[in-house]
C-alpha positions in Angstrom: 158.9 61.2 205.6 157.7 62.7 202.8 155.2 60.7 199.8 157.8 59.9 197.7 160.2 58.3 200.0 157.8 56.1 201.2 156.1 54.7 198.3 160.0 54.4 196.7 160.8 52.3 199.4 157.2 50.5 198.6 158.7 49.6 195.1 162.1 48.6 196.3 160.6 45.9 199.0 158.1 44.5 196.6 161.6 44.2 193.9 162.9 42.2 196.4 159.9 39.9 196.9 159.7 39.5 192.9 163.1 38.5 192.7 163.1 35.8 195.6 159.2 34.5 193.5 161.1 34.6 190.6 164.4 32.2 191.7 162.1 30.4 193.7 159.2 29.2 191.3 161.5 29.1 187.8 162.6 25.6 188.6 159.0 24.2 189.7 156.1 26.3 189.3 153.2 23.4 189.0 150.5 22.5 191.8 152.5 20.1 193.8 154.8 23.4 194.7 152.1 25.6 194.9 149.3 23.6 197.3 152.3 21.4 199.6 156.5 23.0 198.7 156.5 19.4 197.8 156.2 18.7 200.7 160.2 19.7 202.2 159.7 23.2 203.7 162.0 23.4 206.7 160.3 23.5 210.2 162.1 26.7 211.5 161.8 28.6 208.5 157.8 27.7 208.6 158.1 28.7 212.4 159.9 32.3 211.6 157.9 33.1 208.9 154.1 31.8 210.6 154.7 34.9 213.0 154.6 36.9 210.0 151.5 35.5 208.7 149.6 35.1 212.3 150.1 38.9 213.5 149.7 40.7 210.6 149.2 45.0 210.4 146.1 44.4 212.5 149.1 43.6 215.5 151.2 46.0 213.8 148.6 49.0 214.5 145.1 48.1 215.9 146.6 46.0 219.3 149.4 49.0 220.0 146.5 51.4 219.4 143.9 50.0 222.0 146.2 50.1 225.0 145.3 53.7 225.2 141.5 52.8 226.0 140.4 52.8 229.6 138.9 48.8 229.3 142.2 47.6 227.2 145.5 48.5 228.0 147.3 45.4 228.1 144.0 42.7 228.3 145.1 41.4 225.0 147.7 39.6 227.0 145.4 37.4 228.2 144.1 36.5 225.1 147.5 36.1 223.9 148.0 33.3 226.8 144.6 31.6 225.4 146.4 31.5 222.0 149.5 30.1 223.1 147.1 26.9 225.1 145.2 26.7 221.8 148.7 26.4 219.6 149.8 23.3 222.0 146.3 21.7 222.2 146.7 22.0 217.6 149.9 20.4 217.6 148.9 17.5 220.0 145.5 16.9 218.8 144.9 18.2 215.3 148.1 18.2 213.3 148.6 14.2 214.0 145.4 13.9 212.7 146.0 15.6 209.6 149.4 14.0 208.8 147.4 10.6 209.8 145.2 11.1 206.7 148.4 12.8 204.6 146.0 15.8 203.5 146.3 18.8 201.4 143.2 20.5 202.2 142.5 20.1 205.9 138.7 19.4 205.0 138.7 16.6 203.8 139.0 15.3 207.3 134.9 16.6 207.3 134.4 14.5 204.3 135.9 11.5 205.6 134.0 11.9 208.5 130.8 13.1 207.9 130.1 12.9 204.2 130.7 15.1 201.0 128.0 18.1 201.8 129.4 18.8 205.2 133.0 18.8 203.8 131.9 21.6 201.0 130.4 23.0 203.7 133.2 23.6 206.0 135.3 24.9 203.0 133.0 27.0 202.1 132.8 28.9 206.0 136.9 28.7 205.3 136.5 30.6 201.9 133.9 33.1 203.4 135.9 33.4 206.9 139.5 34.0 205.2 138.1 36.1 202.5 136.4 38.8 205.2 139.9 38.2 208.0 142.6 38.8 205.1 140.8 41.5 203.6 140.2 43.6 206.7 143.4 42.9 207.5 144.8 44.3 204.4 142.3 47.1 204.5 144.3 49.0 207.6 147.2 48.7 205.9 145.8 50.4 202.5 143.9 53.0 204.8 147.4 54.1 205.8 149.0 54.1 202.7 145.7 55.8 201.1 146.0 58.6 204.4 150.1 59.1 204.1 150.8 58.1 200.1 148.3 57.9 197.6 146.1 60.8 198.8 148.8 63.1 197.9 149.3 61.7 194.8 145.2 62.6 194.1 144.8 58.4 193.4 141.8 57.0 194.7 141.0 54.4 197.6 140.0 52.1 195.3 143.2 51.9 193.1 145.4 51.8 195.5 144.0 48.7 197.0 143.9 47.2 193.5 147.7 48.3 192.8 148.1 46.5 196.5 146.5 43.1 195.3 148.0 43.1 192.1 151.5 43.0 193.7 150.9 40.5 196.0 149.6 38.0 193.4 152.2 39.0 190.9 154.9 37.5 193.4 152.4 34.5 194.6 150.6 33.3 191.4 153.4 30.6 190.2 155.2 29.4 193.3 152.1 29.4 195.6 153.3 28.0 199.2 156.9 27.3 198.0 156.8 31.1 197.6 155.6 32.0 200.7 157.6 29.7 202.8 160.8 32.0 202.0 159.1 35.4 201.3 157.6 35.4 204.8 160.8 34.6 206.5 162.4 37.4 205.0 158.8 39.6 205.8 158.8 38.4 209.8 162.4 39.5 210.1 161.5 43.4 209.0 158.5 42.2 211.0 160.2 41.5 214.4 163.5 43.8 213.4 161.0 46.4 213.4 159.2 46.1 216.7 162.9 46.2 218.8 163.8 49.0 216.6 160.5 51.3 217.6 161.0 50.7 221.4 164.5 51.6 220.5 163.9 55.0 218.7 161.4 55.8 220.7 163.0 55.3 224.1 165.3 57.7 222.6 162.9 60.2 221.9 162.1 60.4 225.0 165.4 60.1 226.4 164.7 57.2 228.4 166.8 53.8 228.9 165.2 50.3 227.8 164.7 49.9 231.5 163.9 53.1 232.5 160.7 52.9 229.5 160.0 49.5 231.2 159.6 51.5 234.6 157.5 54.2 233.3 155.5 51.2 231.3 154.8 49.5 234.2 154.2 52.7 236.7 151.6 54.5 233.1 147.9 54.0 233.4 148.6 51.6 229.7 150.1 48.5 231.4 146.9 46.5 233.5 147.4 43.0 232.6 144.8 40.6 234.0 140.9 41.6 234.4 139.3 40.4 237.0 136.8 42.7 238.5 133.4 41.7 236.0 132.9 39.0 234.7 130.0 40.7 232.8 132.6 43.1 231.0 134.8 41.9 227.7 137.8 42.5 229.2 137.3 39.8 232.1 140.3 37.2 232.6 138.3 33.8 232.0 136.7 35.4 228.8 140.0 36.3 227.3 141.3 33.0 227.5 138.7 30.9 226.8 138.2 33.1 223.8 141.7 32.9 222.8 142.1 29.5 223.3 139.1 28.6 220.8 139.7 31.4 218.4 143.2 30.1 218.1 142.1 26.3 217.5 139.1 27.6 214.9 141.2 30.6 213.0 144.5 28.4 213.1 144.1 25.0 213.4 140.9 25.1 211.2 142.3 27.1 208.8 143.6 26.2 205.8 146.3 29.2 205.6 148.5 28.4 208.8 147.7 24.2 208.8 149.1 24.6 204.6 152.3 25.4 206.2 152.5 23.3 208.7 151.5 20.4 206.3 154.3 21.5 204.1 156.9 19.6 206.8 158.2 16.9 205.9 156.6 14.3 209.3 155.1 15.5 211.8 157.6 15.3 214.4 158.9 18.3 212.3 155.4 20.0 212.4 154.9 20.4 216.0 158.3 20.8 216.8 157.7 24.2 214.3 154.3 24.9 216.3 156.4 24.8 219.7 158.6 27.4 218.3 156.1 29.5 216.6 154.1 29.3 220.2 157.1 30.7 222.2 157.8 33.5 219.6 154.4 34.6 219.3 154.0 35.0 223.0 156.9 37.2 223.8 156.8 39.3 220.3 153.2 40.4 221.7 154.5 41.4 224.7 156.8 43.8 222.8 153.8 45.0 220.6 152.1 45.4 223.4 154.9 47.4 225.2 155.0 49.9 221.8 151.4 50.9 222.3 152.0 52.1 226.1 155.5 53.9 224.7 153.6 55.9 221.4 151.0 56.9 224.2 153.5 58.3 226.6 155.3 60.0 223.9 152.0 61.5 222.4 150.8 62.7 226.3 154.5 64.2 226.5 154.1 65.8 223.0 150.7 67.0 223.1 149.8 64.8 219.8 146.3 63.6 219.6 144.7 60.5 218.3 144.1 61.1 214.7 140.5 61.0 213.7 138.5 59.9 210.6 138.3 61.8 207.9 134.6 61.1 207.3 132.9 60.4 210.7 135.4 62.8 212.5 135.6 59.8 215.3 138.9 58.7 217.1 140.7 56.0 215.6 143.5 54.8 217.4 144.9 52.4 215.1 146.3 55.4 213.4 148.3 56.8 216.4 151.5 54.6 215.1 151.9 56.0 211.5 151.1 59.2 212.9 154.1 59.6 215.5 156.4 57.3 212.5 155.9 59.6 210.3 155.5 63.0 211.5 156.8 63.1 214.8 160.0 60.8 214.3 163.1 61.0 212.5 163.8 59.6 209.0 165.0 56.1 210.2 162.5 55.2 212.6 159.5 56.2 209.7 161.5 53.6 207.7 161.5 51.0 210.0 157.6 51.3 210.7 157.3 51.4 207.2 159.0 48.0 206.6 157.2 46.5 209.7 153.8 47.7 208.8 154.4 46.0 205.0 155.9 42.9 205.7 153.0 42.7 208.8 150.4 42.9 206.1 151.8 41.4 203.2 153.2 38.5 204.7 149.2 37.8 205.8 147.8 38.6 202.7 149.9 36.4 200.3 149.8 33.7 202.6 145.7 33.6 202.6 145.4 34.1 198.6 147.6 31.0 198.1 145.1 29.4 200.9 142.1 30.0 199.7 143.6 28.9 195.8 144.5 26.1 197.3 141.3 25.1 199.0 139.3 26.3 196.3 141.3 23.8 193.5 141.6 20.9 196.0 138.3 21.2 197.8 136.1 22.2 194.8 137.7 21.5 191.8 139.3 18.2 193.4 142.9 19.0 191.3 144.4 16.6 194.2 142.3 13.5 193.2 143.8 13.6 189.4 146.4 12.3 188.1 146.9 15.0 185.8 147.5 17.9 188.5 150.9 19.7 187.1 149.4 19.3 183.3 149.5 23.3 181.9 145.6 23.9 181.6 145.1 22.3 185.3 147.6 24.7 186.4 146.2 27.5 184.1 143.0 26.9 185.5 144.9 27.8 189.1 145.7 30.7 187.8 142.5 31.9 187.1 141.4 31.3 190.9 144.1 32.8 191.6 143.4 36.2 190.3 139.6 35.9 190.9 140.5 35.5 194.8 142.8 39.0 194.4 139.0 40.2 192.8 137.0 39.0 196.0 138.9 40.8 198.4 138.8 44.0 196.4 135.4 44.1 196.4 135.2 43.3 199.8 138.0 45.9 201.1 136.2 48.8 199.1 132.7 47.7 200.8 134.1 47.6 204.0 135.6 51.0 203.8 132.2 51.8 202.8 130.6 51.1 206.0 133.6 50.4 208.6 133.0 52.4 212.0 135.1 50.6 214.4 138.7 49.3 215.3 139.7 46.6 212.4 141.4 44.2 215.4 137.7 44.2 217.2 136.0 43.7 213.9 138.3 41.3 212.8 137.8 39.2 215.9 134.1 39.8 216.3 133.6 38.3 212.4 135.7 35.2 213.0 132.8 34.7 216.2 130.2 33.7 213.8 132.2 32.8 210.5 134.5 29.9 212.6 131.8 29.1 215.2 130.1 26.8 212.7 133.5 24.7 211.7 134.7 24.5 215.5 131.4 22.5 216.1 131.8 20.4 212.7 135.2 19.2 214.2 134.1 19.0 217.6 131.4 16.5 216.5 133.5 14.5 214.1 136.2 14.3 217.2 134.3 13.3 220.2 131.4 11.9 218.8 132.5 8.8 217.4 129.3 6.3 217.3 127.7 9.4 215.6 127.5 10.5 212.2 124.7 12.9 210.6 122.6 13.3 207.9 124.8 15.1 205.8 122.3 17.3 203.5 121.1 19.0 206.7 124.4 20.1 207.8 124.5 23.6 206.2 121.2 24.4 207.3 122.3 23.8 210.5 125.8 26.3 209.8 123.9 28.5 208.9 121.4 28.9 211.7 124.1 28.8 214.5 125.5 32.1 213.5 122.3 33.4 213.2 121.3 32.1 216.9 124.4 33.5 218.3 124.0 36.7 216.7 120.2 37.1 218.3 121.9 35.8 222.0 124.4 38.7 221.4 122.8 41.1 220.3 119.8 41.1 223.1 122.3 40.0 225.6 121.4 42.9 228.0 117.8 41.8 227.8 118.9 38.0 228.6 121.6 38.2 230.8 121.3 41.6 232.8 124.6 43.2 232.0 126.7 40.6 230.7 128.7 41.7 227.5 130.0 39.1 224.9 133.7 39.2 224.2 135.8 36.5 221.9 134.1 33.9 224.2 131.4 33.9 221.3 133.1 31.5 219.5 132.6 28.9 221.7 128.9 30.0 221.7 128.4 29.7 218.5 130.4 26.1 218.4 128.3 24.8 221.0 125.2 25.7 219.1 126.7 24.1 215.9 127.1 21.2 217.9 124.0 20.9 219.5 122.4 21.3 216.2 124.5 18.6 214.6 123.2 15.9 217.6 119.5 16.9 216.5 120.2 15.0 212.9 122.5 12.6 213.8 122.1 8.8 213.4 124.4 5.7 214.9 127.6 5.4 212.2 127.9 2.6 210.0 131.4 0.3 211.1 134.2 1.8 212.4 134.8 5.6 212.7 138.9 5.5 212.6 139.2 9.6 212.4 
């Protein structure tokens, strides 16, 4: 597929996004819409369209990519089951909670709780956390375009990932979560339509039957599921899902972006009854992701087609093996289809995170949900402007990672959310099970910011400490625990009744 076919079809898919922005928000366009959907979204669109925003082009690419190495193959399964006990364990614990306290910004359960420094505290590790996640995950999407589009156009790196951030807030600024509620149902279905139609072409390619490419799946050196030979290497079964499990309840259910939506329902009933859904598509829609990786690796081995390398280090990088068989070794259709599935991955992540981080930003700092005055034009203005200067951040912080990036964007991703969630897992963990407790709130963000640093030390000199023990996604709960341990050193008995 040649450069001008693909950024044509670029321009056509973000038309249709402006459109659906445009009929969505001209009827209500203030912050009610923009932080809640005033509070009516329907639960199965939120379920459809929450795939969309929880896999992202780092699924899309990175997980297909890694099956190919010798200590991956298809270990992100187990982390996948980790997920799905962490989605249940959010919509029986943590969502009731939050519609108990009818919130907008999920923090203020911390101030509540634990007093006004620890609640800008926890916002702020959101702001940091979703700032670095949505930005890498946007970078491999702007790597690809840069590597198959814009390079042969002579435009730099730096442009394109401006002319990529500008879109998205374009179609996002005025109908915030409204918006995204019905852009990201239409983004999950290229999303999904996509995966089944890549197994499909390239099953074809290869001149194989769905079931006779499940055969030669399960019979390839790609398809080891469950690890349990070393419990010292990352790839061992009780690390995956513990890891999964608590990455899912910090990165989810202590995030702002995905707990926004859910909060968007109308009770809760609806809420978890959207999380159940969401659980049992997520699952099975990773298992087909997982199924493309082992397919393109087959069909490269068959073709003679290498990983592609870097252009700069020269190293391997295997989360470019998919838009190198899509577009050069497939036909015209199947390049499309990537194409639309690699987009609406990335884009249906990246507007949904902007809008977050507005939304924390105006509620959590600026307190626009404590004032009457909220929809009044210069308060919504004023939205605006962190709006855009969000779309700023992650520019800066896409071009500086390109800067120094030497590794897989789903391992970096994952690694980063370690010591940027670690902190709030242990805020919550506290406020939940420690009830007599509260602490002296103006020591709290010492304390988040010493627990990262702890687990970083443990991590990094974990040969020295623990023979050969290597530290996987279980870091999280590391990190939490030393959060927590932290919190108990300034504690003091709380004053009446702790209700939350």
């Amino acid at each position: 597929m040649t450069p001008f076919t693909i950024l044509s079809l670029i321009i056509v898919y973000f038309g249709i996004l402006f459109y659906i922005s445009h009929r969505v928000s001209k009827k209500n366009s203030d912050n009610d819409a923009f932080f809640k959907a005033n509070k009516n979204s329907k639960w199965y669109l939120v379920a459809f369209g929450m795939v969309g925003t929880a896999l992202s082009g780092v699924t899309f690419i990175s997980v297909p990519g890694e099956v190919g190495l010798p200590d991956n193959q298809f270990k992100y399964f187990q982390f996948i089951l980790g997920n799905a006990i962490g989605f249940i364990i959010i919509a029986k614990v943590l969502l009731p909670l939050y519609y108990r306290m009818n919130l907008t910004s999920i923090y203020g359960y911390i101030e509540k709780r634990l007093g006004i420094v620890s609640y800008k505290t926890a916002a702020t590790i959101f702001l940091i956390s979703r700032t670095i996640g949505s930005s890498f995950r946007l970078y491999l999407v702007v790597i690809v375009l840069q590597r198959y589009v814009f390079d042969f156009y002579q435009i730099p790196f730096a442009a394109t990932v401006l002319i990529s951030l500008a879109l998205i807030f374009s179609y996002t600024y005025r109908g915030g979560l409204k918006t995204i509620i019905i852009t990201d149902t239409l983004q999950t279905f290229f999303l999904v339509s996509s995966v089944f139609l890549t197994i499909f072409f390239v099953c074809r390619s290869l001149n194989l039957s769905v079931f006779e490419a499940f055969e030669q799946v399960k019979n390839s050196n790609y398809s080891k599921v469950f690890f349990f030979d070393d419990y010292r290497r990352g790839n061992y079964f009780f690390k995956q899902i513990l890891g999964g499990i608590f990455v899912t309840i910090a990165m989810v259910g202590l995030d702002q972006d995905l707990m926004q939506k859910n909060l968007s329902c109308a009770t809760i009933g609806e809420a978890q009854k959207n999380m159940f859904t969401f659980t049992g598509i997520f699952v099975l829609i990773n298992i087909f992701f997982l199924s493309v990786g082992a397919l393109l690796y087959i069909y490269a081995n068959k073709n003679g087609i290498e990983v592609p390398t870097d252009l700069i280090t020269g190293k391997p990088r295997t989360d470019l093996l998919f838009p190198e068989i899509a577009f050069h070794h497939l036909s015209l259709i199947p390049s499309i289809v990537f194409l639309l599935g690699l987009t609406a991955a990335t884009f249906a992540t990246t507007d949904s995170a902007l809008t977050a981080l507005t939304t924390s930003f105006c509620v959590d700092f600026l307190g626009m949900d404590k004032t009457e005055n909220q929809n009044k034009p210069n308060v919504v203005r004023t939205r605006h402007f962190v709006h855009i200067s969000f779309s700023f951040l992650m520019f800066l912080v896409i071009v500086i990672f390109n800067a120094i990036n030497d590794s897989s964007v789903v391992s970096m991703i994952f690694k980063i959310a370690s010591y940027t969630y670690g902190p709030l897992l242990g805020l919550y963990a506290f406020g939940l099970f420690m009830k007599s407790k509260t602490v002296h709130d103006k020591f709290v963000p010492i304390i988040c910011v010493l627990s990262p640093a702890i687990c970083f030390l443990i991590s990094y000199n974990s040969s020295v400490l623990f023979g050969d023990y290597v530290f996987d996604n279980e870091l999280i709960v590391v990190n939490g625990l030393i959060t927590f341990i932290g919190l108990l050193s300034i504690s003091k008995p709380a004053v009446g009744e702790t209700r939350f």
